[in-house]
N, C-alpha and C positions, 0 to 999 in steps of 0.2 A: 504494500500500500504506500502512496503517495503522501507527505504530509507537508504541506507550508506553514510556516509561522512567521509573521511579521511581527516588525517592532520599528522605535521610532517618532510614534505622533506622539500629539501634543499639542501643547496651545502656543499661539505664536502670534505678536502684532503685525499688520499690516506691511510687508516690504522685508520680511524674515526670512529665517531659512530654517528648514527642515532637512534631515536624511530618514530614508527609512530602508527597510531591510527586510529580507525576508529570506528565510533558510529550508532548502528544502532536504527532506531526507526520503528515504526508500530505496524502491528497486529500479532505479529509473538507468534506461539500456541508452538513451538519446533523449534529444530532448528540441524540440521545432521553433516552437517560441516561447516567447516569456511577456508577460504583458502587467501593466500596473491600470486598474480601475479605480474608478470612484463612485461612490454614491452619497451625494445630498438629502436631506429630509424631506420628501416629498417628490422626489425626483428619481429618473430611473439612471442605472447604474449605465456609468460612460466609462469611454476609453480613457487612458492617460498617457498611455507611452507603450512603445513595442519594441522587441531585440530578437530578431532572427538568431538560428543557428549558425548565419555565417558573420554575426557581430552587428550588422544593418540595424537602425534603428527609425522609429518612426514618430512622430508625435502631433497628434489635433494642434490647428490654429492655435485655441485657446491658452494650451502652454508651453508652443513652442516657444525657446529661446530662454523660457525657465526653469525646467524641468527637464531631467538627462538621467535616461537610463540607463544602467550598467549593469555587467554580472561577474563574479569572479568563479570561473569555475572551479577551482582547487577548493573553494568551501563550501560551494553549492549554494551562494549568497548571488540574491538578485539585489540592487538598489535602483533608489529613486531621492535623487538629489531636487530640491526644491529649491526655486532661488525665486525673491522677489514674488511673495505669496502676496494672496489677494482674498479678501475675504471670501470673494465666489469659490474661494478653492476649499474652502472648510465640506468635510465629509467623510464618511468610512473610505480608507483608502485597500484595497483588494488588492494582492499576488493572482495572476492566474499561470499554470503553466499546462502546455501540451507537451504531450510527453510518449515515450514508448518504456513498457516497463516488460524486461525482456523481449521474446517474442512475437510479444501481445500486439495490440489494433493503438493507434492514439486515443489518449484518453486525456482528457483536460480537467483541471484541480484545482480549488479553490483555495486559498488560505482564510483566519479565522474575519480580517480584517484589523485595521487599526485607525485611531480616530486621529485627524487636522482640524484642529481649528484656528482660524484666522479673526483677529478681533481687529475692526479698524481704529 
């Protein structure tokens, strides 16, 4: 079995920064991509940032240019670096990863979440 754990949020003003983290363990044989989500109160869960298996990274309008995803694989650590936070960015932030574990079919994994919040 697959497991994420993030860590990291927190409360932060207005133009702060944030790191957050997220550690995966299991059986995992490869691994396709790696994505960081959000969800607001009221609102449905969006993207935030993507890192192919061949390092490519991807990021919505919204936080390009502030937010930079990264993974180190020796620890099996994904991040997400926040810079120049905004109060829209306050939310549970989610780990996803697709993944092959062994043999098996892709299968994609949630972590628990972890809370941003932005106060202006």
């Amino acid at each position: 079995q697959v497991q994420l754990v993030e860590s990291g949020g927190g409360a932060v003003q207005a133009g702060g920064s944030l790191r957050l983290s997220c550690v995966a363990s299991g059986t995992i044989s490869s691994i396709d991509f790696l994505r960081w989500y959000r969800q607001a109160p009221g609102k449905q869960r969006e993207l935030v940032a993507i890192i192919i298996n061949n390092g490519a990274t991807n990021y919505p309008d919204y936080v390009k240019g502030r937010f930079t995803i990264s993974r180190d694989s020796a620890t099996s650590t994904l991040y997400l670096q926040m810079n120049g936070l905004k109060p829209e960015d306050t939310g549970v932030y989610y780990c996803n990863a697709v993944v092959r574990t062994g043999a098996g079919p892709l299968s994609t994994h949630w972590g628990q979440g972890t809370q941003v919040t932005v106060s202006s």
